[in-house]
C-alpha positions in Angstrom: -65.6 35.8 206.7 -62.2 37.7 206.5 -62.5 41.5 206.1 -59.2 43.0 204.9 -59.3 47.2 204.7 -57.7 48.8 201.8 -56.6 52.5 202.4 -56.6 54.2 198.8 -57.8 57.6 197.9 -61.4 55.8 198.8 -61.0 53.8 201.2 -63.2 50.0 200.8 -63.0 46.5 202.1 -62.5 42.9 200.5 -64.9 40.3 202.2 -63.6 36.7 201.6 -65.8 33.6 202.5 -68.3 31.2 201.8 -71.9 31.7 200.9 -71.4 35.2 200.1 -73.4 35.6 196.9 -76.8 35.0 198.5 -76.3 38.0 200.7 -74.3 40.1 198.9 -77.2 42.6 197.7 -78.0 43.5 201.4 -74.0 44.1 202.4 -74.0 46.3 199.2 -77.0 48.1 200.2 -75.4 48.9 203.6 -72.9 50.5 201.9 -74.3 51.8 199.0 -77.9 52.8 198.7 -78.7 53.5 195.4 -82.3 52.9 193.0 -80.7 51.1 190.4 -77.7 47.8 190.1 -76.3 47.3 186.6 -75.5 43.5 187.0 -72.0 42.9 184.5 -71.4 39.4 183.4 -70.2 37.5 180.8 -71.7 34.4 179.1 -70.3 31.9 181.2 -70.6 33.3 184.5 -74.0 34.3 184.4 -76.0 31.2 183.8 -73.5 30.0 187.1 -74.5 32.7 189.6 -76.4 36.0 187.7 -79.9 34.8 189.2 -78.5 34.6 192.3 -77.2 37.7 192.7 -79.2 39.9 190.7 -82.3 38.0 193.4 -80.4 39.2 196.2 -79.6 42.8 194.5 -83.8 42.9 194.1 -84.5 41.9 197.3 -82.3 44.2 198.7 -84.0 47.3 196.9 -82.6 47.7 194.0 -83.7 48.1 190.7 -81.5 45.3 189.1 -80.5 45.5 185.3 -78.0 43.0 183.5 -76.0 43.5 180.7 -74.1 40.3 179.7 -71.6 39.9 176.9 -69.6 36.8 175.5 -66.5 35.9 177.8 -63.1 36.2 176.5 -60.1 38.4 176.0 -61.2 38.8 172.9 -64.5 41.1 174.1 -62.4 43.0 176.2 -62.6 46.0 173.5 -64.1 49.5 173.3 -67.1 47.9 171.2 -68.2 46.2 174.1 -67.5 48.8 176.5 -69.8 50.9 174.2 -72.5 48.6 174.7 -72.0 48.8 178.4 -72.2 52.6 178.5 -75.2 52.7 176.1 -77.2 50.1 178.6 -76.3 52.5 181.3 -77.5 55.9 179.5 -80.8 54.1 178.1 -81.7 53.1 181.6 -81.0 56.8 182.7 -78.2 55.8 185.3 -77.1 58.7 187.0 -74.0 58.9 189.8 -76.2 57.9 192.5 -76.5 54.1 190.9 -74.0 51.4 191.0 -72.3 48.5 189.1 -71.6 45.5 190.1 -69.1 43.1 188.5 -69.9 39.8 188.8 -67.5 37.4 186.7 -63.4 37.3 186.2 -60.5 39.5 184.9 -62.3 40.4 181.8 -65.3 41.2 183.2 -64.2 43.4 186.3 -61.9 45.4 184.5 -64.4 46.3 182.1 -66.9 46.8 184.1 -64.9 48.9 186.2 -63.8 51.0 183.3 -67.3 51.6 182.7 -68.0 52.7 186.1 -65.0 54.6 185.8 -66.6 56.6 182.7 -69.9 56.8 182.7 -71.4 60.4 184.0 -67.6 61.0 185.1 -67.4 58.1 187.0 -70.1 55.9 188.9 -69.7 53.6 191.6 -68.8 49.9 191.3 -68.8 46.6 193.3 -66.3 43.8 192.5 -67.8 40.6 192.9 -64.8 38.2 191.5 -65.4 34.4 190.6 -62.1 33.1 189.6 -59.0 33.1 191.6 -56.8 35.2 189.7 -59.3 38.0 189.5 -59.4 37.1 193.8 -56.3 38.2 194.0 -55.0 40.3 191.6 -57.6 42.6 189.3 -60.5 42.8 191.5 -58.1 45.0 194.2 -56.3 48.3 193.3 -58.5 50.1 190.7 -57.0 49.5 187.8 -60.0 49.0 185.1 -59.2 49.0 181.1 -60.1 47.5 177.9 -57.7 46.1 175.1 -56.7 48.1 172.1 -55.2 46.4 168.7 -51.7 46.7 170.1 -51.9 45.8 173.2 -53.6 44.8 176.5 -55.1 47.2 178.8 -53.8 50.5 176.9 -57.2 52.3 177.3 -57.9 52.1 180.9 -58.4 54.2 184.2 -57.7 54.2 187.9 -61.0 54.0 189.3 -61.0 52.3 193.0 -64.2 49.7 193.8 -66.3 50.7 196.8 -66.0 47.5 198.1 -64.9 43.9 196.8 -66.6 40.5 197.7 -64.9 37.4 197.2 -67.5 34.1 197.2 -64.8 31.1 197.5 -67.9 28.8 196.6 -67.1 30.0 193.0 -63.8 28.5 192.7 -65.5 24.9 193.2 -66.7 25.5 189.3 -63.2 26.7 187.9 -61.5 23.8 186.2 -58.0 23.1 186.6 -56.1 25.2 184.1 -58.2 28.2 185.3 -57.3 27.5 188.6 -53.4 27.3 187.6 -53.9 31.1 186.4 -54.7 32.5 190.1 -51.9 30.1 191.6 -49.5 31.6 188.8 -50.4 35.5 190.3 -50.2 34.0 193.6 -47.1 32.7 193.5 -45.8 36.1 191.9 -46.6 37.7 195.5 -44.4 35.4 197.0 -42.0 36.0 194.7 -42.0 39.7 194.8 -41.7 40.0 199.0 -42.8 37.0 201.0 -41.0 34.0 200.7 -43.1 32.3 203.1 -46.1 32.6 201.1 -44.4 31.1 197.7 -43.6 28.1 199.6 -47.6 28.0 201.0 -48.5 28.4 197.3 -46.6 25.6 196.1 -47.4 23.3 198.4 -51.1 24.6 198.8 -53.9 22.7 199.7 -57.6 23.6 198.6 -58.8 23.9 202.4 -56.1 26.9 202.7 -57.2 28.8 199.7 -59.2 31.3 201.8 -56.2 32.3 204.0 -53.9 32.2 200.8 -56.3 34.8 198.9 -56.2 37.2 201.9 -52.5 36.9 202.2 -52.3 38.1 198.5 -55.1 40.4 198.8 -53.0 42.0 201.8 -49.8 42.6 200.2 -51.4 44.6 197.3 -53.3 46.2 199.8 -49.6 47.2 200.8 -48.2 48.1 197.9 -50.9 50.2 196.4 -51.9 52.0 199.2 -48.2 53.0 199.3 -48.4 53.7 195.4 -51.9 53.8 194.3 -51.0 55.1 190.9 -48.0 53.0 189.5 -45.0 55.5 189.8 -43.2 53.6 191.9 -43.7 50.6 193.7 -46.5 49.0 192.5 -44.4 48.1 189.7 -43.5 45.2 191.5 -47.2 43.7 190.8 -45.8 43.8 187.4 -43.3 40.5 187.5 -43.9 38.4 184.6 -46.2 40.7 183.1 -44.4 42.1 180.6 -42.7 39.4 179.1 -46.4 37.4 179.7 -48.7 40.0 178.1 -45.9 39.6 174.7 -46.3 36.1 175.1 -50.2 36.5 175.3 -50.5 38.5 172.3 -48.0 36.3 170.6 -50.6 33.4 171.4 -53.9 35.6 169.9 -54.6 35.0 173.6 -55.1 30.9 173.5 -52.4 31.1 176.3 -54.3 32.9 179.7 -52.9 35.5 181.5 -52.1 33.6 184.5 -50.2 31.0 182.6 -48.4 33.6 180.2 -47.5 35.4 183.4 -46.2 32.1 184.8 -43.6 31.7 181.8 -42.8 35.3 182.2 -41.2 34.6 185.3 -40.1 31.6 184.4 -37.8 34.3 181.4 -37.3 37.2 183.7 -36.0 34.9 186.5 -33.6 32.7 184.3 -32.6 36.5 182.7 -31.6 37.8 185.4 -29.3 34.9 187.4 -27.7 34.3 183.8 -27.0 38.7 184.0 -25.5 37.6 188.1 -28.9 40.1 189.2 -30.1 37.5 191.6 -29.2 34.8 194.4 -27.6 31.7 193.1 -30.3 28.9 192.4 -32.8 31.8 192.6 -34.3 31.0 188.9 -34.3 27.2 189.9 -36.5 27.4 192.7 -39.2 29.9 190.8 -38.8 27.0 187.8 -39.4 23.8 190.1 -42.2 25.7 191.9 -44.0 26.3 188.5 -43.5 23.2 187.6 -44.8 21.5 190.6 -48.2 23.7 190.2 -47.9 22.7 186.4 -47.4 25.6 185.2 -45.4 26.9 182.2 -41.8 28.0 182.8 -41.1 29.6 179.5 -41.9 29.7 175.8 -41.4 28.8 172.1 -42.1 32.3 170.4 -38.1 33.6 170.7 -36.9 37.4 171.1 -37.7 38.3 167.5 -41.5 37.8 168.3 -41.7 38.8 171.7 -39.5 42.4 171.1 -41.9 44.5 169.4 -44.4 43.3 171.5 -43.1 44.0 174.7 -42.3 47.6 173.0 -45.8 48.8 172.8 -46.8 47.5 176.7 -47.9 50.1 178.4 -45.5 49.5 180.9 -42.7 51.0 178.1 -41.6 54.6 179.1 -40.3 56.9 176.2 -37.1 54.9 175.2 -37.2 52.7 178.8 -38.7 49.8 180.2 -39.1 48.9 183.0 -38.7 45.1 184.0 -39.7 43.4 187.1 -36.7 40.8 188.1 -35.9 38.9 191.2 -32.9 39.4 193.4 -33.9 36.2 195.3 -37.2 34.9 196.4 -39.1 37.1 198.4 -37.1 40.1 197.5 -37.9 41.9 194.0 -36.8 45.3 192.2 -37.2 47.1 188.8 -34.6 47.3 186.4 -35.0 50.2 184.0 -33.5 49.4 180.4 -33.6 50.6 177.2 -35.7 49.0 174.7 -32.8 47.6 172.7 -31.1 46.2 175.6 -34.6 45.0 177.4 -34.6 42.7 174.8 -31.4 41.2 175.0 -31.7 40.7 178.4 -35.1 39.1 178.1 -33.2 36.8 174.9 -30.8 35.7 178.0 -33.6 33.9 179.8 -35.8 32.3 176.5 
């Protein structure tokens, strides 16, 4: 099992193996004892691995409670989020108990919102089961649900006490959903290790392990340097703002991973057509999405996109800030204005 440290405001760990989920309620209980376990899931994931883990959680100690709701961006809302904090308060959780994520994206960042509010703020264990949420939403603490104009605008920075990444679970992802963690991965390449997009491109399942702690590394890097997005951590965001417009665009039918795969795709064309990057830099981000079959771009055009991108909580007053790629491996933000962020981002459709 690799153990990788991550040096926030509160300190945890990310364990990444195999056979993890059997155990897991006794390496909780080492870290946090507590009576009770509030076991998050969602309606897929649960009927995969809930019995599993809420098992261990019992025989480890704890009381063990579920609350599972339907998967899907969609349920990403305050309504559920309710029902989560009402389970909580009927149970008479108090700061001393825990919740533990068990699922993807959706699910952790929810969860962890919840954690994040409840009684002021509770702990929480991530327990991710897709790759994307491996390497990208299950690390760093930031927890939110969706409002009507946009993805993750009510949200909190609430750091897991510890993170614990069963690779058994990726054998049940299918392809697409597989595509989504390689599309996050290959942003971290992107953004500062060149090495590691060309691993990711080529990769093999039987590297997968060392590839998820490679990723889980370098946002350890970047938000212990900037745990609270003023500065640096805004690289994480490459692709995302053009991909979250393209989401919403879709009524979410496009994933994340995938509309964050176009995004780059945009940003990357954007900014060699604006002489920002390398020569040949948007090619190689283009043939590496398209050998992990991944989308490169879009059909919604600027008009669609604009007043999308507008009300992402990345915006800032009159200013956004995009993520774009002076080559590969070497990223910076480029702060524009709203009206110009959008002709720049037209430049790359």
């Amino acid at each position: 099992m690799l153990t990788i440290p991550v040096n926030t405001s509160k300190p945890y760990e990310v364990h990444i193996g195999s056979g993890i989920l059997d155990t897991v309620g006794a390496r909780i209980r080492a870290l946090l004892p507590a009576a009770r376990a509030m076991l998050v899931s969602d309606d897929i994931v649960a009927p995969l691995y809930g019995a599993r883990v809420a098992k261990s959680l019992t025989d480890a100690g704890y009381v063990c409670d579920t609350f599972v709701f339907q998967s899907g961006e969609a349920r990403k809302r305050l309504s559920t989020l309710e029902g989560v904090l009402e389970r909580l308060a009927e149970l008479h959780y108090t700061r001393s108990d825990i919740v533990v994520a068990l699922g993807g994206g959706v699910v952790g960042d929810l969860a962890g919102f919840a954690a994040a509010v409840y009684a002021r703020g509770i702990r929480y264990v991530q327990l991710p089961t897709t790759l994307l949420a491996a390497v990208d939403s299950s690390v760093g603490g930031k927890t939110a649900v969706d409002l009507a104009h946009g993805k993750n605008l009510c949200g909190a920075f609430h750091q897991p006490s510890a993170v614990f990444c069963d690779t058994d679970t990726l054998g049940t992802l299918t392809e697409h959903q597989i595509g989504d963690g390689l599309a996050e991965m290959l942003k971290y390449g992107i953004i500062c290790d060149e090495a590691l997009f060309e691993k990711v491109r080529n990769y093999q399942n039987e590297t997968m392990a060392s590839l998820i702690a490679r990723c889980v590394e370098i946002k350890r890097d970047i938000v212990s340097e900037d745990e609270f997005d003023r500065g640096r951590r805004q690289l994480l965001n490459l692709g995302h703002t053009v991909g979250h417009a393209i989401e919403a665009a879709s009524n979410f039918s496009m994933t994340h991973g995938h509309a964050v795969a176009a995004g780059m795709g945009v940003v990357a064309r954007a900014a060699e057509a604006a002489n920002l990057c390398e020569s040949g830099t948007a090619q190689r981000v283009c043939d590496a999405l398209d050998a992990l079959g991944l989308p490169k771009g879009t059909t919604f055009g600027i008009e669609t996109l604009a007043p999308l991108m507008l009300s992402d909580k990345k915006a800032d007053g009159g200013s956004i800030n995009l993520i774009v790629p002076r080559s590969v491996g070497d990223c910076t933000v480029l702060r524009k204005s709203k009206e110009d962020a959008a002709a720049f981002v037209a430049r790359g459709l």
